[in-house]
C-alpha positions in Angstrom: 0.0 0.0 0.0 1.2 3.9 -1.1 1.1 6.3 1.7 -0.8 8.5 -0.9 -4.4 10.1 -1.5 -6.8 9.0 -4.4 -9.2 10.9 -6.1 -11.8 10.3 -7.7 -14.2 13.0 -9.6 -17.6 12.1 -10.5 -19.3 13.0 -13.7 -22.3 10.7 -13.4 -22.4 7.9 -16.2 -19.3 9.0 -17.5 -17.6 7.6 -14.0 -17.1 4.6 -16.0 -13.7 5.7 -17.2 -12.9 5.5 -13.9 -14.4 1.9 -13.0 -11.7 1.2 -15.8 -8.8 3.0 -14.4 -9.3 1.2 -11.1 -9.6 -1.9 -12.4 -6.3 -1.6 -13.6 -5.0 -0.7 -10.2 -6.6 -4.2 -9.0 -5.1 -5.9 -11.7 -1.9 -4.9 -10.8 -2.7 -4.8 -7.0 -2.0 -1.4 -6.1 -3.5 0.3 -3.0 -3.5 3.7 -1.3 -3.5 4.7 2.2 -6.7 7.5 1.8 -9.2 7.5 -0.7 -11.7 10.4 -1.8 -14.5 9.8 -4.2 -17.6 11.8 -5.2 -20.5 10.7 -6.5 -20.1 7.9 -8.9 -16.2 8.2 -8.3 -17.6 7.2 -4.2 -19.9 4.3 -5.7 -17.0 2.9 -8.1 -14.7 2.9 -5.0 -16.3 0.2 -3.0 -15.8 -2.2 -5.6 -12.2 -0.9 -6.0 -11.6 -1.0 -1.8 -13.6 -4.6 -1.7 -10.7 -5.9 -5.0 -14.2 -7.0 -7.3 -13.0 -6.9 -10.5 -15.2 -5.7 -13.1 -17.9 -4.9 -10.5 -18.3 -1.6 -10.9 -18.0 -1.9 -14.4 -21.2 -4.7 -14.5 -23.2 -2.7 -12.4 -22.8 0.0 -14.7 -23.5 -2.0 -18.1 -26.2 -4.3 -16.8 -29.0 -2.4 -16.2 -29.4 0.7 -18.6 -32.3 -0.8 -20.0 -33.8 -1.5 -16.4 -36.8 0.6 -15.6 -36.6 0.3 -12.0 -32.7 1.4 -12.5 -33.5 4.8 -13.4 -35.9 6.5 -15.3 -38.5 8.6 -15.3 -40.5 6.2 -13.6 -38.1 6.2 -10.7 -38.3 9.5 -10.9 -41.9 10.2 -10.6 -42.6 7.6 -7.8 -39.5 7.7 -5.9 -38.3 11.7 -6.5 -35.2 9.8 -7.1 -33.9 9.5 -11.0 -32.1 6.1 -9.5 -33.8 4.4 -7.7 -32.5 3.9 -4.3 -33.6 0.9 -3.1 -32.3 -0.9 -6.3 -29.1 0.7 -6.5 -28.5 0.8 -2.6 -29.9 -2.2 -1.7 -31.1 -5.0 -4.3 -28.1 -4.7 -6.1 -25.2 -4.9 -3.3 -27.6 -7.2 -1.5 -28.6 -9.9 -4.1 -27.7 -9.1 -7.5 -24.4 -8.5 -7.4 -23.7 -9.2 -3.6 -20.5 -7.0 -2.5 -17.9 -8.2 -0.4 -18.1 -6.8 2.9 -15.5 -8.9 4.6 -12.8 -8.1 2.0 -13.8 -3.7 2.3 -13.3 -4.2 6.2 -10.0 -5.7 5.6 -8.8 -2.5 4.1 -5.9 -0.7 6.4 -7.0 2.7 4.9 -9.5 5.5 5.3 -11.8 6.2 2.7 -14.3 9.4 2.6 -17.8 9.9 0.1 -17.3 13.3 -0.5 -21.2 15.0 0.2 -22.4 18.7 0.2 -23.7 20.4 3.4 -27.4 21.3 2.0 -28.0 23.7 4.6 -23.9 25.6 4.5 -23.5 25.0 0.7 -20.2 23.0 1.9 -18.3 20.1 1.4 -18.3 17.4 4.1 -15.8 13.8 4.0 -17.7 11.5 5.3 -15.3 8.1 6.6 -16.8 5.0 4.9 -16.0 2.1 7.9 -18.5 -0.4 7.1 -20.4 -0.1 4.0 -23.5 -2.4 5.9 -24.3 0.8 8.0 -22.3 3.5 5.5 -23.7 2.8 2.5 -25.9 6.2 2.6 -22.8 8.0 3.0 -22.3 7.0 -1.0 -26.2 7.4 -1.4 -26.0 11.2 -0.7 -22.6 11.8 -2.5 -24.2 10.5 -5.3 -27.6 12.3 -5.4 -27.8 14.6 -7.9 -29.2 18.0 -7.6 -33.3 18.5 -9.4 -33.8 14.7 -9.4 -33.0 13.0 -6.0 -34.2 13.1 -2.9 -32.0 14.9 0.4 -30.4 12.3 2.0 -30.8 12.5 5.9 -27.2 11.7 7.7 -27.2 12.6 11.8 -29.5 15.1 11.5 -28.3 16.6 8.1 -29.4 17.1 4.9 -26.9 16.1 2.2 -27.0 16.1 -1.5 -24.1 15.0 -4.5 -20.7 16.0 -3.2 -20.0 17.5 -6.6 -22.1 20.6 -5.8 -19.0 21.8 -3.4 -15.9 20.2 -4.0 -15.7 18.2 -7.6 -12.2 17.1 -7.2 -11.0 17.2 -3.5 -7.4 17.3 -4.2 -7.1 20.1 -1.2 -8.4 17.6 1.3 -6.3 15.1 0.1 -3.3 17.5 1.3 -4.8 18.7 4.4 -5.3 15.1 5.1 -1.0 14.7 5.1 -1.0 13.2 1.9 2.5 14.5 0.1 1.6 12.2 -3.1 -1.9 12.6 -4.8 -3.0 10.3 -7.8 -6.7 12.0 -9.4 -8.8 10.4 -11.7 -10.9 12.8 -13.5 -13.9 12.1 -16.1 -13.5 15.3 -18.0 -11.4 15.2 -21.2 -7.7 17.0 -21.4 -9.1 21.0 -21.9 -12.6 20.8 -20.3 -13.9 23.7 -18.6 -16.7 24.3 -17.3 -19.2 26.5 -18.7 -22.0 28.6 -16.1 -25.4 26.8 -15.1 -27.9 27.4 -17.9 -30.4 30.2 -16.7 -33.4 27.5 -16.7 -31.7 25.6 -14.5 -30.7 27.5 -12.1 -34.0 29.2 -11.8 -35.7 25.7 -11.3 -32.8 25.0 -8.5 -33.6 28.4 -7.0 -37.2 27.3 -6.3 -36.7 24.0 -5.8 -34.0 24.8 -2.8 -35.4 28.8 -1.4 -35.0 27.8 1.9 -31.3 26.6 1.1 -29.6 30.0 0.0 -25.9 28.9 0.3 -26.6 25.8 -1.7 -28.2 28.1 -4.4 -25.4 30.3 -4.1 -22.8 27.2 -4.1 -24.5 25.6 -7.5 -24.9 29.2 -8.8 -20.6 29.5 -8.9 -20.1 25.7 -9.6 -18.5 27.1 -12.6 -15.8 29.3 -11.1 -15.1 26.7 -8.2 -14.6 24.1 -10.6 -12.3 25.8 -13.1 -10.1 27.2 -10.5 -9.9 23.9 -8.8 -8.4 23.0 -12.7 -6.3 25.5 -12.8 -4.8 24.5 -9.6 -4.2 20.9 -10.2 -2.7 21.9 -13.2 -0.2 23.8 -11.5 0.2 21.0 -9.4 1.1 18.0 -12.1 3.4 20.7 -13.6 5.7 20.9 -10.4 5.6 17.1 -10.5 3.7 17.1 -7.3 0.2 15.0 -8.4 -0.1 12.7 -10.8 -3.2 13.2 -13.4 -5.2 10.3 -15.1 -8.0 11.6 -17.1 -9.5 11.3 -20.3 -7.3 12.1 -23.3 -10.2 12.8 -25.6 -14.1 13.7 -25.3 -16.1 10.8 -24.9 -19.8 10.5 -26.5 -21.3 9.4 -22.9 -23.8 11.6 -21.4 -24.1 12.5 -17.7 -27.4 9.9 -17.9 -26.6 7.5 -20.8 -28.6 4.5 -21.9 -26.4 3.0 -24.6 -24.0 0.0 -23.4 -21.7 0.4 -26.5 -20.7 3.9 -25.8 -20.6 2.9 -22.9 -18.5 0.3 -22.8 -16.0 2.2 -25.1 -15.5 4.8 -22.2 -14.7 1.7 -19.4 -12.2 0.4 -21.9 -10.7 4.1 -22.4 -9.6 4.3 -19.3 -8.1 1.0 -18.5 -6.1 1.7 -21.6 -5.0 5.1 -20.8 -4.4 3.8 -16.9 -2.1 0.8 -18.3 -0.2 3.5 -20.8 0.6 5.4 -18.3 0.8 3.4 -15.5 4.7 3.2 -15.1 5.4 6.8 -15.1 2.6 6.6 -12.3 4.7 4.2 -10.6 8.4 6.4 -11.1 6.0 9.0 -9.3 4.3 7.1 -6.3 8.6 5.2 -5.6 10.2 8.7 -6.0 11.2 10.3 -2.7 9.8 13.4 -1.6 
């Protein structure tokens, strides 16, 4: 195990570049000390901590065409796109049981990344025991419009992306002198402002939570400067970067497998190119 922080951005559907880097890591057995994921980079790292191969990659494939997955239907009779108790609970449970004993064997911390409804700010919640934590990744992964608040010790949380995207900061607050961050956004993305529809849905759909509002309003800016701040980073040699190396065609929601699949493959391909300069970085004394 690397005495090093990983992160892992969300990005919705398009997380499954990320299933692929990390099954690359399993394949090749490598393991860090602290782990940080958001939204579906959170979901994608139980399989990772729990070493099930191709899990989060099957999960991702083998419903699309479910309509108790998610779907309007979900959507209308849950208030939840996905729907929780499939994704939450049938799945790990009985469809594609996880590995409990194996995630409890791990020696390091992992955190879902969620955001504060109520202070517009980002919380890392510790994932000990996914049988009682499991709603940690829940909230981290419910996205703003189309899910339910998710009730954790008296707080209301929604998807960690809202506040902190990429939590490379925490990662070195944390003590963590190495960083590794998987990213779903392609080499040169930037984010553009919320579309003015939107956010006037989001400011009637969340009045009584101003700094949320406020936080989702600036997204934008947050987001981009967080870029332009791990860029400085890789360029000093102090992070190392895995992320897309061109756009994919997968939507934040996406229903076709092919496309899909394409994206998983992507980056297990890019992870295994560049995957001994990672290791040059992660031996190399600091």
């Amino acid at each position: 195990m690397y005495h090093a922080g990983l992160v892992l951005e969300g990005g919705g559907m398009k997380g499954i570049y990320t299933a692929g880097v990390l099954d690359l890591f399993l394949d090749k057995e490598l393991e860090f000390s602290s782990i940080y994921g958001v939204s579906a980079g959170a979901c994608h790292l139980c399989s990772y901590v729990s070493k099930q191969r191709g899990r989060a990659r099957d999960i991702s494939l083998d419903y699309l065409d479910s309509k108790y997955y998610c779907g309007v239907q979900s959507l209308l009779t849950t208030g939840n796109l996905f729907n929780v108790d499939m994704c939450y609970h049938t799945i790990p449970d009985y469809l594609y049981p996880f590995d409990h004993d194996t995630y409890l064997q791990y020696k390091g911390k992992a955190y879902s990344v969620v955001t504060n409804v109520e202070t517009g700010q980002a919380e890392y919640l510790r994932l000990r025991d996914l049988r009682k934590d499991i709603i940690k990744v829940q909230a981290s992964a419910s996205l703003p419009l189309v899910s339910n608040m998710v009730k954790i010790g008296g707080k209301l949380y929604l998807d960690g992306g809202m506040a902190d995207s990429i939590p490379i900061r925490r990662s070195i607050v944390d003590g963590n002198r190495k960083s590794v961050v998987v990213m779903t956004k392609e080499v040169g993305y930037r984010r553009k402002p919320i579309d003015k529809a939107q956010l006037a849905l989001i400011k009637v759909r969340y009045a009584k939570y101003p700094r949320l509002v406020e936080a989702m309003e600036h997204r934008h800016q947050t987001y981009n400067e967080c870029l332009d701040y791990i860029d400085q980073l890789e360029k000093k040699g102090k992070i190392f970067v895995i992320r897309p190396q061109k756009a994919s065609e997968v939507a934040r929601i996406e229903h076709d497998r092919a496309k899909m699949e394409k994206l998983y493959e992507q980056g297990y391909e890019e992870a295994k190119e560049c995957f001994d300069p990672l290791m040059e970085y992660l031996e190399r004394r600091v």
